[in-house]
VEXDREN-2710 file (C-alpha; in Angstrom, 1 decimal):
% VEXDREN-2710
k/r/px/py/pz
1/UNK/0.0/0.0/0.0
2/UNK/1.7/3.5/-0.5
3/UNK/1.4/5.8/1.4
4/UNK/0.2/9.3/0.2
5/UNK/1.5/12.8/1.8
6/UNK/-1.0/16.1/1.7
7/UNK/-0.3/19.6/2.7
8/UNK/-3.0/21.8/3.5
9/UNK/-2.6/25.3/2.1
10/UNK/-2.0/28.4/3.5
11/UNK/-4.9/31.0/3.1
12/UNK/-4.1/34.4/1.7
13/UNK/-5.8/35.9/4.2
14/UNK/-8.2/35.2/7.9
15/UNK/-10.9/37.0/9.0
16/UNK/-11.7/35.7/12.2
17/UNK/-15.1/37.3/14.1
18/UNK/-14.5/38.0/17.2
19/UNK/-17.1/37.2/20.1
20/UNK/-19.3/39.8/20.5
21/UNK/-18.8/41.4/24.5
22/UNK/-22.3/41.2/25.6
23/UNK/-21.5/36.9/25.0
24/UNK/-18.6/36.8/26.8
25/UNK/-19.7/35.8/30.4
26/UNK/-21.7/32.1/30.9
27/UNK/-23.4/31.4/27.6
28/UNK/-22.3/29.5/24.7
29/UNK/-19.5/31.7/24.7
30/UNK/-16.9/33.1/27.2
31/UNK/-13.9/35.7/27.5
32/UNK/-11.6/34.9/24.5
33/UNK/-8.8/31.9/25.0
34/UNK/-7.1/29.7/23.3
35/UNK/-10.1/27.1/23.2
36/UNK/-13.1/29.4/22.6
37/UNK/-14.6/28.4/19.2
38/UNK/-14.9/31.5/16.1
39/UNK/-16.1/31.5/13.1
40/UNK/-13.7/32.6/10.1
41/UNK/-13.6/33.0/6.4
42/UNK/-10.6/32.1/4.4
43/UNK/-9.5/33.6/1.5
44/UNK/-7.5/31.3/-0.9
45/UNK/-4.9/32.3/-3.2
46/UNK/-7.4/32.1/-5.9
47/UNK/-9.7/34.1/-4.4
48/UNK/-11.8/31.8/-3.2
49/UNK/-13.8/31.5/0.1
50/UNK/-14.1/29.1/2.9
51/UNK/-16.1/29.8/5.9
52/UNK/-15.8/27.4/9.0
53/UNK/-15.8/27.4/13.0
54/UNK/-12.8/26.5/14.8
55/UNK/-11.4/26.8/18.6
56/UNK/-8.6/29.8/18.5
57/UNK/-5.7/27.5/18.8
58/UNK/-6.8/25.6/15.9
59/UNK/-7.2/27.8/13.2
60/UNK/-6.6/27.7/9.7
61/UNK/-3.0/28.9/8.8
62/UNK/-2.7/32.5/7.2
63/UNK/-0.3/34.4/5.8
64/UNK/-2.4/37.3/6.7
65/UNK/-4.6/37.9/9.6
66/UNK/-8.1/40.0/10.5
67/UNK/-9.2/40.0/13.6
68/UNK/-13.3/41.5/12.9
69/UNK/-15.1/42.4/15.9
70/UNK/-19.1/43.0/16.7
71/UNK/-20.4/46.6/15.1
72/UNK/-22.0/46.9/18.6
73/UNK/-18.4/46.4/20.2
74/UNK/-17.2/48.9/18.1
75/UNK/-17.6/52.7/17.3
76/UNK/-17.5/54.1/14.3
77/UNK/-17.8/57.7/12.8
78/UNK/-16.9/59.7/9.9
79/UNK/-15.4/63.2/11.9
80/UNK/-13.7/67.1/11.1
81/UNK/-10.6/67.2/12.6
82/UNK/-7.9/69.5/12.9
83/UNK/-4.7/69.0/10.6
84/UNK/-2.7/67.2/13.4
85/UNK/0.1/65.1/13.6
86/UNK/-0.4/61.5/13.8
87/UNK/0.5/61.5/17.6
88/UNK/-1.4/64.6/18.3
89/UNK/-4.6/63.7/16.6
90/UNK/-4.9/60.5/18.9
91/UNK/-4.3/62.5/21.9
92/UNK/-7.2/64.6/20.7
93/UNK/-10.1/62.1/19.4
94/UNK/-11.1/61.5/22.8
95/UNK/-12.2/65.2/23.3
96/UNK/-13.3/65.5/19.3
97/UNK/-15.7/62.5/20.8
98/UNK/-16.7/62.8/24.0
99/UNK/-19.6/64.0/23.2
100/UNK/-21.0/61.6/20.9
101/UNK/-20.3/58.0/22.9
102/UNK/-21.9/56.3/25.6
103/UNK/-18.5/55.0/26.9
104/UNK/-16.3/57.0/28.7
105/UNK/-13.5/58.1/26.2
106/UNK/-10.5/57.2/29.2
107/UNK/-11.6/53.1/28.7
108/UNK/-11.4/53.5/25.4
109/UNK/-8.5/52.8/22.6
110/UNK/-8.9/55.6/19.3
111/UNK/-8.0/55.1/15.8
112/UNK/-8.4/56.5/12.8
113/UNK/-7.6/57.0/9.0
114/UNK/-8.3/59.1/6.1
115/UNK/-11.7/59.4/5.1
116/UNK/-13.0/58.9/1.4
117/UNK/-14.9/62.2/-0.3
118/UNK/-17.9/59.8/-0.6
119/UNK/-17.9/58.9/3.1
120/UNK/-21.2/60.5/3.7
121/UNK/-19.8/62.9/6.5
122/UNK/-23.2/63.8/8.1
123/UNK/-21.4/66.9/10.5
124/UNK/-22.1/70.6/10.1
125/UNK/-21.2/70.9/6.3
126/UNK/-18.2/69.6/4.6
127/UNK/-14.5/69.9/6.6
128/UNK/-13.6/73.7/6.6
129/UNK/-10.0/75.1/5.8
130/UNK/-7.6/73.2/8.3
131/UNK/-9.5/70.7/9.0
132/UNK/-9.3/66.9/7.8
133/UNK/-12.4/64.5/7.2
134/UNK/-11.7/61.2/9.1
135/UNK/-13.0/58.0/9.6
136/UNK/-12.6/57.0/13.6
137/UNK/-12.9/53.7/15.6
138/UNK/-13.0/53.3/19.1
139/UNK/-12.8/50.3/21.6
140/UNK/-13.0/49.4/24.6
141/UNK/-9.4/49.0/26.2
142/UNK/-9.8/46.1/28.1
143/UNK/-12.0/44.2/24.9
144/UNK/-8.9/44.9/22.3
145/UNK/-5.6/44.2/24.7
146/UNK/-7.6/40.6/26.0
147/UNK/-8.8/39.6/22.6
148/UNK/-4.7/40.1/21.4
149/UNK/-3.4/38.5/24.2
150/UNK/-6.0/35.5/23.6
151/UNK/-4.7/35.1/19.9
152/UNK/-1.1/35.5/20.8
153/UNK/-1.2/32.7/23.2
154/UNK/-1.5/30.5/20.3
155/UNK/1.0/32.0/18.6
156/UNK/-0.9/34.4/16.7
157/UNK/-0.6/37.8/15.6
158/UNK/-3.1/39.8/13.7
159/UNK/-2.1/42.0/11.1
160/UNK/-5.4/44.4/11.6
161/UNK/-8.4/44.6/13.5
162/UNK/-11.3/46.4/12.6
163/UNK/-15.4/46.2/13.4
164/UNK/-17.9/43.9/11.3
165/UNK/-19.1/46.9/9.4
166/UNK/-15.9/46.7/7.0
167/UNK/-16.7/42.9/5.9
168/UNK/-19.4/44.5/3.6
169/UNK/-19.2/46.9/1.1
170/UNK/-20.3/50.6/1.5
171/UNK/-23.4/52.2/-0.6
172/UNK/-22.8/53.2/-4.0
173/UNK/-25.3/53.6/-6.5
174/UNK/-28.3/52.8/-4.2
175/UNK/-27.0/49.2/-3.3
176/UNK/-26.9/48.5/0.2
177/UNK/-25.3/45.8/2.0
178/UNK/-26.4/44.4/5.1
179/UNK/-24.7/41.5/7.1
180/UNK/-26.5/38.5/9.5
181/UNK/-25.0/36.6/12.2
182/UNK/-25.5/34.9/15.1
183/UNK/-29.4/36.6/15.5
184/UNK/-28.3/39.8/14.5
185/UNK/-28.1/42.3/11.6
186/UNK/-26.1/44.9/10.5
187/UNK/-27.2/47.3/7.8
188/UNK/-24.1/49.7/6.5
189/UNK/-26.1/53.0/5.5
190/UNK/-22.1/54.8/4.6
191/UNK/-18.9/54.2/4.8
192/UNK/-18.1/54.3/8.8
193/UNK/-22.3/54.2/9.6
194/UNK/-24.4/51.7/10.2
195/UNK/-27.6/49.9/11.8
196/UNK/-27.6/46.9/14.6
197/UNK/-31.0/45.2/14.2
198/UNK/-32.4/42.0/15.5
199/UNK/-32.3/39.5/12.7
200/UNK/-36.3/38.3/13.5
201/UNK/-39.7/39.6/13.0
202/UNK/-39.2/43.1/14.6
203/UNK/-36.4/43.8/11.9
204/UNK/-39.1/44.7/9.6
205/UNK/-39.8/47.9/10.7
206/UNK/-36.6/48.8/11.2
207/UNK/-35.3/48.0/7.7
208/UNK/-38.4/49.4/6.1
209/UNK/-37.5/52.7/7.6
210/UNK/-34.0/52.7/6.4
211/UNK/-35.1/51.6/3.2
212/UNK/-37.4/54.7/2.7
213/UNK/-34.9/57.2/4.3
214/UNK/-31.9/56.2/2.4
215/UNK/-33.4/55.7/-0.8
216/UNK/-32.3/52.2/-1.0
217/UNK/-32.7/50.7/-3.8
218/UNK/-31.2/47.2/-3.9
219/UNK/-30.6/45.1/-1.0
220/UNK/-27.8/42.4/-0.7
221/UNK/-27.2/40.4/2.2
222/UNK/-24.3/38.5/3.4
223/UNK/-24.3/35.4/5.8
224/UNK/-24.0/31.7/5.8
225/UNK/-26.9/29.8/5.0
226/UNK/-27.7/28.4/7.9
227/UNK/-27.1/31.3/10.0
228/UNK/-29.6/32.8/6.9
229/UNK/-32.2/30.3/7.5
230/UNK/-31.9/30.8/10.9
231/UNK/-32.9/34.0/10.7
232/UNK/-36.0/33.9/8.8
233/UNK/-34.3/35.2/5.8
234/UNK/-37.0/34.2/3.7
235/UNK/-39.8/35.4/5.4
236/UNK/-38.1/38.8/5.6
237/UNK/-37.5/38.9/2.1
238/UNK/-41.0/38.4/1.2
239/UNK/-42.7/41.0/4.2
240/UNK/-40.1/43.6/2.9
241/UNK/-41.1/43.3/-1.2
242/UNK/-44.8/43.7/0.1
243/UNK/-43.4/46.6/2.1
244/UNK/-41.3/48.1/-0.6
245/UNK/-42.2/46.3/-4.3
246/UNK/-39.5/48.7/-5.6
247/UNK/-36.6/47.0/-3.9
248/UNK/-34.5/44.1/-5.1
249/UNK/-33.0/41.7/-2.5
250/UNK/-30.3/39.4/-3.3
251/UNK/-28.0/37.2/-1.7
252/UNK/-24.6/37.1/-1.5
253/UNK/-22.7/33.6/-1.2
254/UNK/-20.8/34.5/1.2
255/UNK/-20.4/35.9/5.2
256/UNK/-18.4/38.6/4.3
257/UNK/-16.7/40.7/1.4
258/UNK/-13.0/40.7/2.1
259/UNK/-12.6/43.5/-0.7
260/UNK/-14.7/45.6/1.4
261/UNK/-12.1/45.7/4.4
262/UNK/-9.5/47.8/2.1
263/UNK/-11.3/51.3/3.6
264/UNK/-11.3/49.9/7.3
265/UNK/-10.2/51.6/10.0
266/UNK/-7.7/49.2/12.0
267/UNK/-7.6/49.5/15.2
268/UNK/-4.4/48.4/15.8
269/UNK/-2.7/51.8/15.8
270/UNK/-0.6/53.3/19.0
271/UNK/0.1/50.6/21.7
272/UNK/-1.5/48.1/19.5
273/UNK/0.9/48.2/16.4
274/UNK/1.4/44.4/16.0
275/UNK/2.9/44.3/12.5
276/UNK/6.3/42.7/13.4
277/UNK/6.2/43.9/17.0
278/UNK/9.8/46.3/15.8
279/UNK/8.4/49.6/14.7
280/UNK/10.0/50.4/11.5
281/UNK/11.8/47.0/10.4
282/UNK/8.8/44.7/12.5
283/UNK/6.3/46.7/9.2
284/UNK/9.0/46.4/6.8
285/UNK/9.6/42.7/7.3
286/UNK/5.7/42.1/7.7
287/UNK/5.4/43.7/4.1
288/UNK/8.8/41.5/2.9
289/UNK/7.1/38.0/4.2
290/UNK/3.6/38.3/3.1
291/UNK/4.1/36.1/0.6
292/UNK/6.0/33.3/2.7
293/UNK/7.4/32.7/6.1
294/UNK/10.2/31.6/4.5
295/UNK/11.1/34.8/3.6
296/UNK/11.8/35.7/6.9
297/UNK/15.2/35.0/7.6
298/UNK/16.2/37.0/4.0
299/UNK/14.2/39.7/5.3
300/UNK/16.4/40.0/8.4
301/UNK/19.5/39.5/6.9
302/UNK/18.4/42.4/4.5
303/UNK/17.3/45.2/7.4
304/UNK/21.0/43.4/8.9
305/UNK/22.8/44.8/5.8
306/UNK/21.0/48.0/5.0
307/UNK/22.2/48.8/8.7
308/UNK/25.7/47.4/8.6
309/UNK/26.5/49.5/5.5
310/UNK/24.6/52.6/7.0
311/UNK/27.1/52.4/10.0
312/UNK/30.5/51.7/8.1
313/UNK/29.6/54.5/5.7
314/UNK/28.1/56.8/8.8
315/UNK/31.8/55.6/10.8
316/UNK/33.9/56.4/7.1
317/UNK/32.6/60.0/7.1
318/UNK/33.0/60.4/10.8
319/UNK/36.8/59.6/10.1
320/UNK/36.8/61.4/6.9
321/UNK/35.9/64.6/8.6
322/UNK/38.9/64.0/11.1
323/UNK/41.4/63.5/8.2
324/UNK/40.2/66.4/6.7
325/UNK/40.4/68.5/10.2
326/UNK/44.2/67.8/10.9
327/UNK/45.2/68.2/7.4
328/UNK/43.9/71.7/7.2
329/UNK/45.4/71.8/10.7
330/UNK/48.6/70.6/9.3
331/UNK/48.6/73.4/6.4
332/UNK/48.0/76.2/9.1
333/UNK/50.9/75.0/10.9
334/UNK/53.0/74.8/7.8
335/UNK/52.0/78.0/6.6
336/UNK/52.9/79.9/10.1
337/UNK/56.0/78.5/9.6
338/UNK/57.1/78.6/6.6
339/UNK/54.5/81.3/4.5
340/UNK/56.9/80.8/0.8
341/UNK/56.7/77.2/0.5
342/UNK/54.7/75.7/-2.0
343/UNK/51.8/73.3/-0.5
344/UNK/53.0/69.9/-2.4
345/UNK/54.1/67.4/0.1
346/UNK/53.7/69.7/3.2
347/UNK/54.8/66.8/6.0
348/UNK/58.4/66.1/3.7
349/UNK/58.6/70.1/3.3
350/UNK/58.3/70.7/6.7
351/UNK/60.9/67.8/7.7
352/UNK/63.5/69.2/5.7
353/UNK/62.6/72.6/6.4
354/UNK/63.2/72.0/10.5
355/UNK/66.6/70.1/9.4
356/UNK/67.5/73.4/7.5
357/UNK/66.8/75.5/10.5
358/UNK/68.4/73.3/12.8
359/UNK/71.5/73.2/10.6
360/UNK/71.6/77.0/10.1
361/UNK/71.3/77.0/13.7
362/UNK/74.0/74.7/14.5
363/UNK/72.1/72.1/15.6
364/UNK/72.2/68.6/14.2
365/UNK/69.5/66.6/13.0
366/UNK/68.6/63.1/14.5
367/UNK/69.6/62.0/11.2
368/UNK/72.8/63.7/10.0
369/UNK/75.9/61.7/9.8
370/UNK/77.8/62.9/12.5
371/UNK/75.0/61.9/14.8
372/UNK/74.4/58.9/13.5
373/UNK/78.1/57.8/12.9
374/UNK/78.8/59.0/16.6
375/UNK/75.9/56.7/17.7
376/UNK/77.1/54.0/15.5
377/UNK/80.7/54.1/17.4
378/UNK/78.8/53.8/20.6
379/UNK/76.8/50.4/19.3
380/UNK/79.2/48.5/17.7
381/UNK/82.2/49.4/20.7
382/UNK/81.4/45.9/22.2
383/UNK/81.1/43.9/18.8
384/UNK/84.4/42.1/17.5
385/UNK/87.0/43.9/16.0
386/UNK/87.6/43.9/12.5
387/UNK/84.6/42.6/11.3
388/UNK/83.4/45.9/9.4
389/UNK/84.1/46.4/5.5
390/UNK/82.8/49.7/4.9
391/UNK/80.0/52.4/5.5
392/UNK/77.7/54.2/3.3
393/UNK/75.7/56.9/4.2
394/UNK/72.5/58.7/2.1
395/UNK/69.3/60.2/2.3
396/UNK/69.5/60.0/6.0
397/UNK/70.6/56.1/6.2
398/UNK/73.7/55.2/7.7
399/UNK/74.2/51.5/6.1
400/UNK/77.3/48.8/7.9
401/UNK/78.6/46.8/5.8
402/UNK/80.6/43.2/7.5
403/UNK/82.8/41.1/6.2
404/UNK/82.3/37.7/4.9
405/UNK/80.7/35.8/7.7
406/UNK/81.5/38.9/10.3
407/UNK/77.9/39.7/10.6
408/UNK/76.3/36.5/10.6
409/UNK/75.8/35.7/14.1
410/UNK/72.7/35.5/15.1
411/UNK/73.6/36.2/18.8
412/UNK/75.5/39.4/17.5
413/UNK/72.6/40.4/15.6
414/UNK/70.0/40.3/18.9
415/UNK/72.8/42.0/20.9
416/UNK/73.1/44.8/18.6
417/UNK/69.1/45.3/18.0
418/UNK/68.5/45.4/21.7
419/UNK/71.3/47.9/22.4
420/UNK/70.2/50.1/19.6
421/UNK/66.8/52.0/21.1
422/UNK/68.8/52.9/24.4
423/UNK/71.5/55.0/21.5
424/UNK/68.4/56.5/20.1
425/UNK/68.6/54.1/17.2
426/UNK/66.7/50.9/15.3
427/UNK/68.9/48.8/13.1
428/UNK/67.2/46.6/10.5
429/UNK/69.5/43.7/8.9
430/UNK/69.0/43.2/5.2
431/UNK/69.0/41.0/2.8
432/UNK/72.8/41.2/1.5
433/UNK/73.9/41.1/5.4
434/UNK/74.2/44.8/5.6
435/UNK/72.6/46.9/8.9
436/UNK/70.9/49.9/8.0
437/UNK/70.9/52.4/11.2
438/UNK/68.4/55.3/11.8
439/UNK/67.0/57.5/13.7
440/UNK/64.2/56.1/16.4
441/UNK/60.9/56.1/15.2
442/UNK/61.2/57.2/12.1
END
């Protein structure tokens, strides 16, 4: 029998719904862990869809992944605000919405985004000179940070978070969408408002008066079927073309519209960035392994690089500056000194320049014959006599030649080189035999 091997494939991207709040405590549902059961919708590489319920830790893998919580969990505006900075403007939406939320603003996490011209801003006219129209989110603290923490415990890390009112599309052209789950419904009426209804017999009312104050025109609603038929779907559809004869209800076939999410506001802004968890490289690297975890590792030794080169060529300058500072503090010195010289070869100048002086003023240089000849007496008192054959002297370098085999000793050769600093001198033994004296450190 032979054996056959399967992968399962990894989803382009995860939306996984949250548990609404209000379901948290005793019911069918509790306060997110690793075992509490969610429903998702996967989105395969070829854009297809596959909707299922599974425990937290047990999830489908994802390259890519949404957490979507409850509309009611979730507020959601389209707001005027001031031209701020990114770090500003958070600091402000809690007074720019005070006034509008139930919740007090200090329990709450903000974020926002740029809101499209067809956002339906409903305010005191259009945004005025100075002023920027955004779309704005807000959480409840507590709801956000444990929801993370439950993902991350099985090893999880979302890429966004945003509310259920993203998973279908805005109104355009008189098409509504309108989203049922688990007993509920959710109408978008624009792009960051909506309606929360009960998905039974009482939602009649409440969706014929949306349908007659937004001029809707076309109806489509997203959901599973069972959670469809659970609803009363049916029914509803045929009470509201009594109601309204003029409007066309269809069905979507599927939960949710993962193209919708593009204009969503993501909550995971501030203290919540989880893209990476590294500022700056942590997004960079989430962007370079989107398309493979086995990217990772290049990605790294990438932002590794970029930084290694950044820092040699940062440290090259830094010592490119110095060079530059002490040779124009070289030339000052050589010009103070000696104002007619030409500037070619200033340190060789300047050497023989000071031996110039020195000689005009009767005073030797380190390297002139007579001082090295005299120091030469001095280090070659204790060697054998008559073993030299000659000296040569030039361009500084007093040179000792030996005679055949009379400078061969290694002994003799150690001796010499260790007496030679105390006379102010270093002998080097070349090739042909010969030992070339100078001065000390030069």
């Amino acid at each position: 029998m032979k054996a056959v091997i399967t992968t399962r494939a990894v989803a382009q991207q995860l939306l996984v719904f949250v548990p609404a709040r209000r379901n948290w405590a005793g019911g069918a549902r509790s306060a997110p862990g690793p075992a509490t059961v969610v429903d998702y919708l996967a989105v395969e590489a070829d854009g297809a869809l596959q909707a299922g319920t599974a425990a937290i830790g047990g999830l489908p893998r994802a390259r890519a992944l949404d957490l979507v919580f409850d509309g009611l969990d979730v507020y959601t505006a389209t707001i005027a605000a001031p031209a701020l900075g990114e770090a500003r403007l958070r600091q402000a939406l809690p007074n720019l919405l005070e006034d509008r939320m139930l919740s007090d603003p200090a329990d709450c996490h903000f974020a926002s985004a740029p809101a499209p011209a067809t956002a339906g801003f409903t305010g005191a006219g259009d945004a005025s000179p100075g002023e920027n129209l955004l779309s704005v989110s807000a959480i409840d603290r507590a709801t956000l940070s444990r929801t993370i923490e439950a993902f991350a415990q099985s090893q999880l890390l979302a890429r966004a978070a945003y509310s259920e009112l993203y998973v279908v599309p805005a109104p355009a052209g008189g098409i509504f969408s309108a989203r049922i789950s688990a007993g509920k419904g959710l109408l978008r009426t624009a792009q960051d408002q909506g309606y929360v209804f009960d998905a039974d017999a009482s939602a009649l009312g409440t969706l014929a008066l949306a349908i007659r104050q937004f001029s809707i025109g076309r109806l489509m609603l997203f959901g599973t079927p069972k959670e469809l038929a659970e609803a009363g779907v049916a029914d509803l559809c045929t009470a509201l073309a009594a109601a309204a004869p003029q409007l066309v209800i269809s069905r979507a076939e599927a939960a949710a519209d993962p193209r919708a999410v593009a204009g969503a506001v993501n909550l995971l802004q501030g203290a919540f960035v989880t893209s990476g968890g590294f500022g700056f490289s942590g997004r960079l690297l989430s962007r370079l392994t989107r398309d493979g975890a086995w990217k990772a590792p290049l990605a790294w030794l990438a932002i590794c690089a970029a930084i290694a080169i950044g820092g040699l060529n940062a440290y090259w300058l830094q010592l490119d500056g110095r060079f530059q500072d002490q040779r124009a503090s070289m030339h000052r010195v050589f010009r103070d000194g000696f104002p007619n010289e030409p500037d070619a070869y200033l340190l060789e100048q300047a050497r023989r320049s000071v031996a110039l002086l020195r000689a005009r003023a009767g005073r030797p240089s380190a390297d002139d014959f007579s001082v090295l000849d005299t120091q030469a007496l001095q280090l070659f008192a204790t060697a054998p006599v008559g073993m030299v054959a000659g000296i040569e002297y030039s361009d500084g370098v007093y040179r000792v030649r030996f005679k055949p085999g009379g400078g061969d000793d290694p002994a003799l050769r150690n001796a010499l080189q260790a007496r030679a600093p105390a006379m102010g001198l270093t002998v080097n033994f070349d090739a042909d035999g010969s030992a070339r004296l100078t001065p000390l450190g030069k």
